[in-house]
Wavefront OBJ file of the C-alpha trace (Angstrom):
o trace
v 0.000 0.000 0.000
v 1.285 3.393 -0.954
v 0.454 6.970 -1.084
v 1.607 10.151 -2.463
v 1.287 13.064 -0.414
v 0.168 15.869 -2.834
v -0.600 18.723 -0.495
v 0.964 18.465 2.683
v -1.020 21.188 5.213
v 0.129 22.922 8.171
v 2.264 20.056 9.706
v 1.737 16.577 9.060
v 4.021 14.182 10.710
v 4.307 10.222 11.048
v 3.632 9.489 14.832
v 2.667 6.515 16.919
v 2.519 6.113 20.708
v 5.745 7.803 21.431
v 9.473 6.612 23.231
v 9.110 6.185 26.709
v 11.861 4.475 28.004
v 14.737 7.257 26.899
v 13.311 9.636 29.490
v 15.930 9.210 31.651
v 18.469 10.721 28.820
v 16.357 13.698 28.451
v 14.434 12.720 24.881
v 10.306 13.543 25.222
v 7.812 11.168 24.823
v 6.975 12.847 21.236
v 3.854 10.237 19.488
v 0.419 11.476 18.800
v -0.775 13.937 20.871
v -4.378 12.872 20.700
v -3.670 9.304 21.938
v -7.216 8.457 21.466
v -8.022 9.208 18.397
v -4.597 7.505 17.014
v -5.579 3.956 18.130
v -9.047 5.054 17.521
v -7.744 4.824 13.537
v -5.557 2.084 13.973
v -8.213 -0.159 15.691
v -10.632 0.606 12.721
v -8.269 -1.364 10.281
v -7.293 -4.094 12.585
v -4.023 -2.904 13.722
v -1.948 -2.597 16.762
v -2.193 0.498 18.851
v 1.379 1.124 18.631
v 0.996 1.382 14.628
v 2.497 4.350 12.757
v -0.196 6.694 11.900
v -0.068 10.129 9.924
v -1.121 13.567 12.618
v -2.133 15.980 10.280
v -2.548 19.317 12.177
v -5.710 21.286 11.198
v -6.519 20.616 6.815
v -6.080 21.796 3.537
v -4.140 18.417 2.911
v -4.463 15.888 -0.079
v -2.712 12.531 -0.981
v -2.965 9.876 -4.267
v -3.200 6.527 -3.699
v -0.364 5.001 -5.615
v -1.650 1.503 -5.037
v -5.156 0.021 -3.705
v -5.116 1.163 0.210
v -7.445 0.621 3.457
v -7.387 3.326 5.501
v -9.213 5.488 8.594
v -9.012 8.440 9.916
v -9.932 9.994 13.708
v -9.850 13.278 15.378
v -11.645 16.692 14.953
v -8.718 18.692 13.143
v -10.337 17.247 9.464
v -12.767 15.830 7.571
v -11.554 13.150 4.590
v -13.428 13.759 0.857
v -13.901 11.641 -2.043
v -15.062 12.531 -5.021
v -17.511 15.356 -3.121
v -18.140 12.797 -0.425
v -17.602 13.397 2.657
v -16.255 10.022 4.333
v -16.834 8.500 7.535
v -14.310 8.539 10.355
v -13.520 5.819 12.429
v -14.120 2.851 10.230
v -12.477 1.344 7.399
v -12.020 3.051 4.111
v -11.029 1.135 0.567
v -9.703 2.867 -1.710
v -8.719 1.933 -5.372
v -5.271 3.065 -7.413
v -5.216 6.668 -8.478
v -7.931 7.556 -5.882
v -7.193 11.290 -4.544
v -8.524 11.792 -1.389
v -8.717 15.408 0.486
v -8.697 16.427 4.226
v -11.475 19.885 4.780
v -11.152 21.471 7.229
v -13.428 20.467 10.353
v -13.795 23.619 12.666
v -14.196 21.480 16.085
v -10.485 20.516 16.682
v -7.703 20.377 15.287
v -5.544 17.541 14.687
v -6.435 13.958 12.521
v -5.364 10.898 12.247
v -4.609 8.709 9.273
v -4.265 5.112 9.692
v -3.699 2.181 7.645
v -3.665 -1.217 7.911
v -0.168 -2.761 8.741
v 0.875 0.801 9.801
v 3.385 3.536 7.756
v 6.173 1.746 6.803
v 9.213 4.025 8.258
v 12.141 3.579 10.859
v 12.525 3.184 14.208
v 14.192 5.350 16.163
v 14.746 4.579 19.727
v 11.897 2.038 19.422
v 9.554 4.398 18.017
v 8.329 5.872 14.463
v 7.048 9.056 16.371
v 8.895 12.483 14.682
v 10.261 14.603 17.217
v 10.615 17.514 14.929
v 12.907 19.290 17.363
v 16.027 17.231 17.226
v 15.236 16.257 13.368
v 15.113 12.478 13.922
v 12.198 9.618 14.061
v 9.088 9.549 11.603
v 9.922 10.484 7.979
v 13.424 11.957 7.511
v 12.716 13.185 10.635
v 10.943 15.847 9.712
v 7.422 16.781 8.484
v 5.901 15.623 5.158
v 6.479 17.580 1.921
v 4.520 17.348 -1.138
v 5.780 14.437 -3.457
v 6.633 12.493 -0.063
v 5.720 8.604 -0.918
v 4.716 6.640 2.160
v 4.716 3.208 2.345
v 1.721 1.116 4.286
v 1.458 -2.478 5.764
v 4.651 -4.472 7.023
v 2.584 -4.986 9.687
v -0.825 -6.576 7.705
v -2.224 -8.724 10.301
v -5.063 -11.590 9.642
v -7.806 -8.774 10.902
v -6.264 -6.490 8.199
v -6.573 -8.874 5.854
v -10.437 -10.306 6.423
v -11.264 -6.501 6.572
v -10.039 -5.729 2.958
v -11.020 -8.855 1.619
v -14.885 -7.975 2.472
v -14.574 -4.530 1.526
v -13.235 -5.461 -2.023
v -15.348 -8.617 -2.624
v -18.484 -6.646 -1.897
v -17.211 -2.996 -3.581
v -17.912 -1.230 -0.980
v -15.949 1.909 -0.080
v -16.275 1.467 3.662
v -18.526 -1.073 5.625
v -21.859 -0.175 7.727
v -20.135 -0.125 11.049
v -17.943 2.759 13.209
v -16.526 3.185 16.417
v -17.958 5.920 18.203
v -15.815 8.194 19.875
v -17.515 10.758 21.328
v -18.851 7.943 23.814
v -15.208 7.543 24.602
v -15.216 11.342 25.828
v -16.276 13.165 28.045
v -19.578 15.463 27.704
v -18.205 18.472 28.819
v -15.258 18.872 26.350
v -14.403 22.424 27.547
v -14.028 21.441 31.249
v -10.861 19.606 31.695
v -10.530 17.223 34.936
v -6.886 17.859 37.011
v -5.367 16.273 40.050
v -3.808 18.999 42.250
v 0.150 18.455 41.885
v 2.990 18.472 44.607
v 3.522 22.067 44.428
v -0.095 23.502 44.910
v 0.723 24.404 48.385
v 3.111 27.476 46.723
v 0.083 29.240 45.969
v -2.437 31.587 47.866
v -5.737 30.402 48.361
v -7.518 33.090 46.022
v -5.357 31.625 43.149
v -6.273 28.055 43.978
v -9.026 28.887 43.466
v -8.791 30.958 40.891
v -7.744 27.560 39.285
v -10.450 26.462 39.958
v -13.103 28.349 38.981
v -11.848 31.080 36.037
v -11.677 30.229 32.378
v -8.368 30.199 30.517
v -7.904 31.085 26.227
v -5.218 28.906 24.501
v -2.705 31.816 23.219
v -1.716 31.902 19.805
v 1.652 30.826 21.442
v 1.235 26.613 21.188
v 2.878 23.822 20.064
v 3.364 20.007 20.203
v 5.579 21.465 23.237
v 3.158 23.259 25.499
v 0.244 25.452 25.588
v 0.442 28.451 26.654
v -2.721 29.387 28.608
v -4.410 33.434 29.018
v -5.837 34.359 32.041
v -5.851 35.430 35.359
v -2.589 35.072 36.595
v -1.862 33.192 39.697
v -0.135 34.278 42.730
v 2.818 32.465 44.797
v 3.300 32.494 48.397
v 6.223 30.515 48.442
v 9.041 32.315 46.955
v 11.686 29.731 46.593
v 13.051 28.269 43.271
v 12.232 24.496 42.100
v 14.739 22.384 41.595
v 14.309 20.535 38.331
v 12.076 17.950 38.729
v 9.894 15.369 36.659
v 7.009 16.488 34.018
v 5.450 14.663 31.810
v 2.758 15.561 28.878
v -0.614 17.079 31.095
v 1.794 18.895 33.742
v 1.090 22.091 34.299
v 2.888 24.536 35.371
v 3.046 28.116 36.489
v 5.635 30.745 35.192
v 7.513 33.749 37.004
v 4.755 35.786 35.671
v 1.930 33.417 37.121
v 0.336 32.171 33.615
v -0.131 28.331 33.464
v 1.694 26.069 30.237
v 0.011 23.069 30.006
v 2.417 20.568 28.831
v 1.682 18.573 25.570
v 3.768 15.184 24.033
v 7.240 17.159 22.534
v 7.782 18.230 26.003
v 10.614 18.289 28.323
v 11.382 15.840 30.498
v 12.576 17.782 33.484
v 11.516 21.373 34.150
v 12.049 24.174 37.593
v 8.689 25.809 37.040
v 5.965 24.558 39.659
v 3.089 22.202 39.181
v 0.259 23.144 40.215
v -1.899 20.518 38.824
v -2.067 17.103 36.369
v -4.307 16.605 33.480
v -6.411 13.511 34.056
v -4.918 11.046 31.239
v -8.865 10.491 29.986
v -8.836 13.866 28.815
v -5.382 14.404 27.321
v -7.332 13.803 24.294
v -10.139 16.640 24.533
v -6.554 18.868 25.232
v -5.148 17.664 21.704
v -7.942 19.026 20.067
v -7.722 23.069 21.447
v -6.770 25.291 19.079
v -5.651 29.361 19.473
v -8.770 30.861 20.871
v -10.744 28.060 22.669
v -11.394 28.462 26.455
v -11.066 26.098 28.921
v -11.891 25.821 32.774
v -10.473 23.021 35.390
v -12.081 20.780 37.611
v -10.386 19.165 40.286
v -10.941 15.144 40.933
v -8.738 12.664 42.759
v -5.889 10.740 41.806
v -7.958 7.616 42.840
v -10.866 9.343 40.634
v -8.396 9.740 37.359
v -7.319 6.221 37.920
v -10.461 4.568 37.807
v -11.391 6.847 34.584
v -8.081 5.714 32.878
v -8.847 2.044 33.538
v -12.819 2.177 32.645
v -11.849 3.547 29.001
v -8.884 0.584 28.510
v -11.663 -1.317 29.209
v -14.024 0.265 26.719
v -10.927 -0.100 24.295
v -10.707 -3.744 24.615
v -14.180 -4.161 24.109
v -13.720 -2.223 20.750
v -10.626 -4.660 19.715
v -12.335 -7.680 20.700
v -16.058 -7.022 19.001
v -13.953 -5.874 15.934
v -11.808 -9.176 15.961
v -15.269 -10.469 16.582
v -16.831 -9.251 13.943
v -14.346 -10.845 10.834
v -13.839 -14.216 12.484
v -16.245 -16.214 10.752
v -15.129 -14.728 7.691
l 1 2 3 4 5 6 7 8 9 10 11 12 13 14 15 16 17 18 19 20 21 22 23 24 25 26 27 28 29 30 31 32 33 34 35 36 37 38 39 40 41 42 43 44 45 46 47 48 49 50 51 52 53 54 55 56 57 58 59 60 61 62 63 64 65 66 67 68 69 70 71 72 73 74 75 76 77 78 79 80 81 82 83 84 85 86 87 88 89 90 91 92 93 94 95 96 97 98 99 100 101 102 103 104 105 106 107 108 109 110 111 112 113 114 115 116 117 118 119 120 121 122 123 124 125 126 127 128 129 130 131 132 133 134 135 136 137 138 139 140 141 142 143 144 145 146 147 148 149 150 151 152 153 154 155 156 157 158 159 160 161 162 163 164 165 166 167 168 169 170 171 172 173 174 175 176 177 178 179 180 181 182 183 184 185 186 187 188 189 190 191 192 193 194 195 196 197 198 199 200 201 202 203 204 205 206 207 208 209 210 211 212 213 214 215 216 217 218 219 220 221 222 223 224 225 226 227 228 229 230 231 232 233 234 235 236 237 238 239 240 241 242 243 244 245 246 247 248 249 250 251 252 253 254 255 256 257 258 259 260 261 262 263 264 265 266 267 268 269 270 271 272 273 274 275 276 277 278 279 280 281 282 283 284 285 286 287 288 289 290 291 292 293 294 295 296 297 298 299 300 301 302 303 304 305 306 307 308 309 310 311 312 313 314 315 316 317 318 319 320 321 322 323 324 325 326 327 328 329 330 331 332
């Protein structure tokens, strides 16, 4: 399987689940920022989570199908269009040779994913395909895609894979009557964003706690696969002392000199002196992916027992999904 990118967008990059066990040397987790919604595409062909999948970031994309392909797509950053249709996301697309497929733009989110079955065919790099754009090394070239890039698909074509395309080609069907749905995966409230208070929360005054708490905060046109930086009302210490630096990880966020609040996404550091005042609950990482310049946000506090039990309800849900999809093409 093989495609031609033809219009590249904003900044499309190969990522998968990222490199966690180089930490410790200082490299970032890097991967797919909206975790979800990359195994969300990956699960929709049969793959592995841990598959290679394409982040474009916002639209105004296009690629050729050099060969016959089956591919899906999640996230809120696009829509994918054939021939004036508008296709479905999360569920397997078949596409012929010399198909030309676009990506509109969706106004909701802003990052998509673009799976396909055995996964993009490029190198690892410290036991990942994720680019970390930064340094110049992982994904493709290590950098981001170019028009006239060719990307290979499937080393990884497992027996799923395989029943899936079959059906879809011996019936000519462009994509079968079945989806995952992932805004049952989510949360309802996709502008309130669930924290854990973090070790440093006692540095702060009670009116900025809650503050926190209880004021909006605007994504500033400052943001990246780095951080966000976050506009509001700025927070006040009590504790004057400096950090030493200490462990972050993507969902940490901190507070600045200045008192505004960067909300740490997957090309982040892996060590940093600012405090942290708070965790993103890992269920909602994904509604964070999907912010773009201009969206407001407000915080609500749970427990670290709370986020737990979250996290391990939707690996559950997950499972489900993998298992009534393996289901589904057994008897086939």
């Amino acid at each position: 399987m093989k495609i031609t990118i033809i219009k590249p967008g904003l900044l499309s990059t190969v990522q998968d689940m990222g490199r966690y066990r180089y930490l410790s040397q200082a490299v970032p987790v890097s991967g797919a920022i909206d975790e979800l919604a990359h195994r969300l595409a990956n699960k929709a062909v049969g793959n592995d989570d841990h598959c290679a999948t394409i982040e474009f970031t916002y639209a105004d994309a296009s690629f050729k199908a050099e060969t016959s392909i089956l591919i899906s797509y999640s996230g809120d950053g696009a829509f994918l269009v054939y021939q004036g249709e508008l296709m479905p996301a999360e569920k397997p697309l078949f596409f012929s040779a010399g198909s030309v497929i676009k990506l509109i733009n969706n106004p909701i989110g802003v990052r998509t994913y673009l799976a396909v079955a055995g996964g993009w065919n490029v190198p690892d790099v410290m036991e990942s395909k994720s680019t970390y754009l930064t340094a110049g090394f992982g994904g493709y070239k290590g950098r981001a895609l170019q028009k006239a890039d060719v990307l290979v698909g499937g080393p990884n074509l497992n027996e799923i894979s395989n029943k899936i395309l079959k059906q879809l080609v011996e019936r000519s069907l462009i994509y079968p009557n079945w989806c995952i749905s992932r805004n049952s995966l989510l949360s309802v409230e996709k502008r309130e964003i669930r924290v854990v208070l973090a070790n440093e929360i006692c540095w702060f005054d009670a009116t900025s706690i809650l503050s926190f708490l209880t004021n909006a905060y605007t994504v500033n046109l400052r943001s990246n696969r780095m951080g966000y930086q976050l506009t509001g009302k700025p927070l006040v210490r009590k504790v004057k002392k400096e950090l030493l630096s200490t462990g972050v990880t993507p969902g940490t966020i901190q507070v600045t000199g200045s008192g505004d609040l960067v909300m740490l996404m997957a090309d982040c550091q892996t060590t940093g002196g600012y405090p942290r005042i708070a965790q993103v609950a890992a269920v909602d990482l994904p509604l964070c992916a999907q912010l773009k310049p201009g969206d407001t946000i407000e915080f609500a506090e749970i427990s670290r027992d709370e986020a737990e039990e979250l996290y391990l309800e939707r690996e559950h849900d997950l499972l489900l999904i993998t298992k009534a999809i393996n289901l589904k093409y057994t008897q086939i």
